[in-house]
N, C-alpha and C positions, 0 to 999 in steps of 0.2 A: 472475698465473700462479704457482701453488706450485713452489717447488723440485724438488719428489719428485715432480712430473708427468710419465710418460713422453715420449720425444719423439713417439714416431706420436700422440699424442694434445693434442700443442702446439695443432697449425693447427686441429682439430676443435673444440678446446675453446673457441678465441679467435672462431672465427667462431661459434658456438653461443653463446657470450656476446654477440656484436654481435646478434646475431638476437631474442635475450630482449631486450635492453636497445632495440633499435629495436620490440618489439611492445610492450614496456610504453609505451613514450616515444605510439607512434602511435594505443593504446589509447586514452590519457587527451584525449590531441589532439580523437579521435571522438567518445569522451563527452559529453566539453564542450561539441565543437560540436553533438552532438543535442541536447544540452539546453537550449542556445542557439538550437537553428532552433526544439523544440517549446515553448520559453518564448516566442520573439516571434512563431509559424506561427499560421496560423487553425486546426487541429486537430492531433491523433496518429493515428504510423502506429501496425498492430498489432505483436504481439509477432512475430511470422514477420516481417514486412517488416524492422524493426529489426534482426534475427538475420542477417537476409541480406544487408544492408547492412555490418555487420561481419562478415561472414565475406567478404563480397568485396572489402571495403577492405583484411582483412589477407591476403589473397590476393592484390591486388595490388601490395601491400610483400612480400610474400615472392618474388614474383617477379621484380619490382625486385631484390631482396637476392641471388638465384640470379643474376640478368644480371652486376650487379656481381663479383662472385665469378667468373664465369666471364673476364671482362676484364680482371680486375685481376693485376697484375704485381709483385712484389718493386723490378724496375729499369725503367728505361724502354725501350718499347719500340712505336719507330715503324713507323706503320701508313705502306703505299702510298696516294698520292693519286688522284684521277680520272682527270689526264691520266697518269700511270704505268700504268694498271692500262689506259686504253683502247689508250697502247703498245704495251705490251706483249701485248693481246689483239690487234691488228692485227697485230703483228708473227707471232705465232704462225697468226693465220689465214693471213697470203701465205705465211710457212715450207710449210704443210700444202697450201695449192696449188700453188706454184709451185715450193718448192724450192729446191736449192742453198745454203742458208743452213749456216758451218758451226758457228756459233755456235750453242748453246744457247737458246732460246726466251725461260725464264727462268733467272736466279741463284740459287745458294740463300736471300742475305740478298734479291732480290725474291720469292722465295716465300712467307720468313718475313713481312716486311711486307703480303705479298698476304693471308697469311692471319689478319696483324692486323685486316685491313681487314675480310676477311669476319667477323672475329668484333666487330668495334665496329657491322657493319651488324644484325648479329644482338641485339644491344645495344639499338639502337634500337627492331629488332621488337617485343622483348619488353618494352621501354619503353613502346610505345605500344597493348600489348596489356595492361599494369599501369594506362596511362591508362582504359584502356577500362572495366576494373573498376572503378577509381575512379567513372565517372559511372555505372554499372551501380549503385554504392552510393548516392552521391547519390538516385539516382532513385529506389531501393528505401527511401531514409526521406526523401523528399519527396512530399508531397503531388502525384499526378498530375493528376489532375480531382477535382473538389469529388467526393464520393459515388459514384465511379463508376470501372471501369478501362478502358483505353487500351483494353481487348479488348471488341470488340465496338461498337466506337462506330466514327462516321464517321471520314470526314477533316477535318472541321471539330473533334471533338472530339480526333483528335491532334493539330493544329498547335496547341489551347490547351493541352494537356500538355506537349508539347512546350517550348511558350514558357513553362509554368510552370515545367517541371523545368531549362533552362538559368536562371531565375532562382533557381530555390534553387540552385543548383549553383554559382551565383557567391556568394552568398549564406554558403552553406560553406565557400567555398576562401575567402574574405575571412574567417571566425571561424576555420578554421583556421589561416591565417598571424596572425592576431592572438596566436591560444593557443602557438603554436611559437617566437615571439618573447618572448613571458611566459618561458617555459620557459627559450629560451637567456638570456633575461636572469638568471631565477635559479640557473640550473644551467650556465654557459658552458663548464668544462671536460668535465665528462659528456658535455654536447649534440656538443664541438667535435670533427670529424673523424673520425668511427669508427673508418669504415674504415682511415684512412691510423693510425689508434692500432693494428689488427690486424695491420699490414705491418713497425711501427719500434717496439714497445715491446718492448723488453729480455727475453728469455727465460733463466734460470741453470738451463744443463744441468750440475747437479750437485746430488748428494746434499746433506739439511741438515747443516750442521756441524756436529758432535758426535754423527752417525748410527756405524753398524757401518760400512758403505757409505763416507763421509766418510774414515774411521779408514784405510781397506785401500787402495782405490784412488778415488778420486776424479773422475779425469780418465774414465774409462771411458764412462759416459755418454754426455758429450762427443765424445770420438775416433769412439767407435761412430755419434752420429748426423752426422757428417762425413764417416766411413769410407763409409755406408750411404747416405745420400739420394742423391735424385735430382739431376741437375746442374736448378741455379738455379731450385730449390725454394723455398718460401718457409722449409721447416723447414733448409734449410742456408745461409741466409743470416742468420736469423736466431744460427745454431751459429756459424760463424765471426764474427758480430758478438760474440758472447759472448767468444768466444777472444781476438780484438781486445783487448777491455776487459779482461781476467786477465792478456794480460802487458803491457798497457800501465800502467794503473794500480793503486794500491795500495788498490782497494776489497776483495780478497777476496788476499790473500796467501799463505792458505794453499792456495790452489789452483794458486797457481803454482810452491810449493816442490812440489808434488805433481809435478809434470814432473820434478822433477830426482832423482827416484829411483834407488836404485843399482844396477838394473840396467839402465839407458838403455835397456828398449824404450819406458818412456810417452813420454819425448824424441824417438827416433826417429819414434813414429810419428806424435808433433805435427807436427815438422818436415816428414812427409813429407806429411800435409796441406794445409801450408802450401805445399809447395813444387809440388805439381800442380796449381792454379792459375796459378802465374807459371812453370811450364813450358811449359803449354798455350799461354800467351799470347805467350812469346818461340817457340814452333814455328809457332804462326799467323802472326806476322806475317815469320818467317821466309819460310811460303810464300808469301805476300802480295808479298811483295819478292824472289822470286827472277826474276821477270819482267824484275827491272832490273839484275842482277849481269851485267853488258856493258860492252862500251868505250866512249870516248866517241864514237868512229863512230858509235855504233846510236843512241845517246840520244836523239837529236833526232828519230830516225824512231820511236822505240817513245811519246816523248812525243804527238807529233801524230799516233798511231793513237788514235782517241779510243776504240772496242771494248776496247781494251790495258786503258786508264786506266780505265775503269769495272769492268771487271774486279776488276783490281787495287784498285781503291778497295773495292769490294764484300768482296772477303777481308780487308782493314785493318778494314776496319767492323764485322765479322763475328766477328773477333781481339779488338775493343776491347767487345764486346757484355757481357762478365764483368770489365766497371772495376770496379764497386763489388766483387765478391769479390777482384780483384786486389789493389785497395788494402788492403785488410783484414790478407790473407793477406802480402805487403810488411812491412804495418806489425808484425805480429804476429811476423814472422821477423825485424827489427833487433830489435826491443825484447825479443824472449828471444833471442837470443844475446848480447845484450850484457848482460841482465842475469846472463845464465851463468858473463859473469867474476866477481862478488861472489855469486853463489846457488846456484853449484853446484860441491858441497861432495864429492862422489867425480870431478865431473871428465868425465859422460858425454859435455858437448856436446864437445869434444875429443877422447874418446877416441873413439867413432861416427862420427867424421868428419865428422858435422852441420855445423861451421864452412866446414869446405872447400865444403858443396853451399850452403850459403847462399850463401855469399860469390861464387863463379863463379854461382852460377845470376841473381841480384840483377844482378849483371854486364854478364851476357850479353842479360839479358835490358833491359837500361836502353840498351845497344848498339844492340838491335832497335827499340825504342819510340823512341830520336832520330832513327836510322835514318826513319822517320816523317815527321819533318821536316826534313829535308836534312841531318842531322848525319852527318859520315863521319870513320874515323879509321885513319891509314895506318900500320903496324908501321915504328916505327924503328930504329937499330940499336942492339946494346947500351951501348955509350960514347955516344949523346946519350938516354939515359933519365934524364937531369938535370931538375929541375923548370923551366930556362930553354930545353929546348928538344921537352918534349913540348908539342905545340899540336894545334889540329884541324886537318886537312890540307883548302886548300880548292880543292884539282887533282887532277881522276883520272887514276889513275897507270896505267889501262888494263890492268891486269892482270886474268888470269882469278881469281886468287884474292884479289881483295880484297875486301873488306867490303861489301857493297851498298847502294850508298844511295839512296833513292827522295827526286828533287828534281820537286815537283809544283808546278802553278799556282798552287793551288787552297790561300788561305791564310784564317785564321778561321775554317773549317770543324766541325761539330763533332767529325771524324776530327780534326783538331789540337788542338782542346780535349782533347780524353780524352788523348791523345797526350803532352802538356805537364802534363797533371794528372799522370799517371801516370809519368813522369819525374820528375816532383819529389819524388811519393812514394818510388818506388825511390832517388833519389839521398839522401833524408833516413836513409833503412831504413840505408844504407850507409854514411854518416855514424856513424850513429849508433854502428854498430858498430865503426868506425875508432875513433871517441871513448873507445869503454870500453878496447880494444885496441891503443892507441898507443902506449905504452912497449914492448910485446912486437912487435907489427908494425916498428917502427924495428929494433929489434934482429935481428929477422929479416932485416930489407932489408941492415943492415950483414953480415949473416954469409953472407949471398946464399942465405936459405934462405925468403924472401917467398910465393914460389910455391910452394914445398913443402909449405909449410905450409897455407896459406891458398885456394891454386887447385886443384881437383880435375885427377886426371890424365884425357886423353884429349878429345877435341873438344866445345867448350862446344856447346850446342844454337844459337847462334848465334854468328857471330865465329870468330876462334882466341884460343887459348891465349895467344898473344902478345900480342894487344890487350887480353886482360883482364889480361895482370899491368901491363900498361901504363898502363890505367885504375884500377888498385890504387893504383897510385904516384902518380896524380893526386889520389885522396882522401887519399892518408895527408902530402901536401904540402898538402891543402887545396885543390886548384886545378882539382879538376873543378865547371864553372861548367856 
């Protein structure tokens, strides 16, 4: 994919290539094998029959090619199962007779699955209506009856067409898996994965360097196709995977000094990029877990409400559905702000205030995501904010205002998987950035201007403000585990 390629024109381009490269690939495949059935066949079709044969072979690879397309997904995304789906239709039939129910029928993440499901069913359809053309083609450049067609003859003369065309038909499919093996044998990286090459190959939304474009602004591109897409598009996943790679490593340098221009709006608005993603995802699972901000009286009765818990899980689930952007967007906000201590040379990400919203947002939102799995942490006072006696609190202190924490059964889960992913990522992001900022962090802590500097004022999207200067103090001691 060229550099100078527009973004609306990314996804168009890449699939329009997978489509020529799968008609040429299926082309040669067909060729071969007509020339293969009418070198060892006892005759030749005509020229119409041969025609029709590939045109409905590639018709039903293109068809194939459209179902695909329609199923396929940037991240993963679980379909409902049988007995889910027959639940859930039972349930929803006694709702509409009988009544009284005051639960919702269905959830929105079992909608979204329901409607994986009807679309992998729809998958199938069109699968087996690409098969169909397939033996439609077969049949159309095989031999039916010696001299003669199917039309017009008995039924003794279609069961021997019949039996004739399922043996060329095996006949075919055995030369074409011969000639597709040929193939992947000498071409394996062409042949290997197309599709999943059109979902994860690297797109550079930026001008080429040493353009006009390059010279002026750079980022623009970029910010615009982030600013613009759709949420969990394929063209903005591929964007912030781009953004990922510019400030993590040092393949394209001059694109990231390009951020740190002297008027900090390109900073700001990368930042602010980055930072709706893991906002979104500490407000979700904020409401996820306010079901559980209770005493411990209630715990044991909201635990074994099992409607409660699936609930609740279903909003967790639903919060963790944008891991892969989350992580991205994480990675991409430690590693430019801490590159900002040695790369930014007027001083925007400081003076914009950028450090402060990274820093509490990273935070608050790492809060929410342990939160997850049973992690909770109680405001201490100011005299034991010593690294010997900030610890995780492992007693509810029954208060309405404290930190909510969801302690669930249900462990191995892939809600705990992403959960635990995405902690580590957000705890590394913050690291990272404690690392470049440690001499000035220390100093702050000693002047007791920590917070001031470093924590945004006003109520974090999850937590309070206390627990995040709390948990500050545990990174910059090294001791959040």
């Amino acid at each position: 994919m060229s550099s100078s390629s527009l973004p609306d024109e990314v996804v168009k381009k890449r699939w329009l290539g997978f489509l020529i490269w799968q008609s040429i690939t299926s082309a040669v495949i067909h060729l071969s094998s007509s020339l293969l059935l009418h070198r060892f066949g006892r005759g030749s079709s005509s020229a119409a029959a041969t025609l029709f044969s590939f045109l409905a072979f590639h018709l039903s690879l293109l068809l194939l090619s459209l179902a695909i397309f329609l199923l396929s997904t940037p991240h993963p995304d679980p379909s409902a199962s049988l007995p889910d789906l027959a639940a859930a239709t039972l349930r929803a039939s006694l709702k509409s007779l009988v009544g009284g129910f005051s639960r919702p029928s269905f959830t929105a993440d079992f909608a979204h699955r329901a409607r994986r499901s009807l679309a992998s069913g729809v998958f199938l359809l069109v699968c087996g209506v690409a098969g169909f053309l397939s033996v439609v083609a077969v049949c159309g450049n095989a031999e039916v009856v010696d001299g003669a067609s199917l039309v017009g003859v008995g039924l003794r003369g279609f069961k021997i067409g019949l039996s004739q065309s399922l043996k060329r038909a095996l006949k075919l499919s055995v030369q074409a898996y011969v000639s597709s093996v040929i193939l992947i044998f000498f071409l394996p990286d062409q042949l290997k994965n197309k599709n999943m090459d059109v979902h994860t190959r690297r797109c550079i939304f930026a001008p080429p360097q040493g353009s006009a474009a390059a010279e002026t602004n750079p980022s623009e591109i970029l910010l615009e196709t982030l600013e613009q897409s759709s949420p969990r598009s394929l063209i903005q996943y591929l964007a912030y995977l781009d953004l990922c790679i510019v400030t993590e490593s040092n393949v394209e340098p001059w694109r990231r000094a390009a951020f740190f221009e002297e008027t900090g709006e390109t900073y700001q608005r990368t930042i602010n990029v980055c930072l709706r993603p893991i906002e979104q995802l500490a407000s979700g699972l904020a409401e996820g877990l306010e079901g559980f901000s209770i005493n411990r009286s209630d715990l044991l009765s909201k635990q074994l409400n099992s409607p409660v818990d699936i609930q609740v899980d279903s909003r967790l689930h639903e919060a963790l559905n944008d891991f892969q952007i989350c992580s991205w967007c994480a990675r991409a906000l430690g590693a430019l702000t801490a590159r900002s201590h040695s790369e930014d040379r007027y001083g925007v990400a400081q003076l914009t205030g950028c450090n402060k919203a990274v820093v509490s947002t990273l935070l608050s939102c790492l809060l929410a995501v342990e939160a997850c799995v049973g992690k909770k942490t109680s405001v201490q006072l100011a005299h034991m904010l010593g690294p010997a006696n900030i610890r995780w609190a492992t007693v509810n202190t029954g208060k309405r205002d404290a930190v909510p924490a969801l302690t669930t059964k249900k462990r191995g889960t892939a809600l705990h998987a992403k959960a635990y992913a995405m902690a580590d990522v957000l705890k590394t992001s913050i690291y990272q950035v404690v690392s470049a900022f440690q001499t000035d962090m220390q100093a702050n802590a000693k002047a007791s201007v920590l917070e001031k500097n470093w924590i945004a004022e006003g109520k974090p999207i999850y937590g309070t403000r206390e627990i995040l200067i709390q948990k500050l103090h545990l990174f910059l001691d090294y001791r959040a585990v």
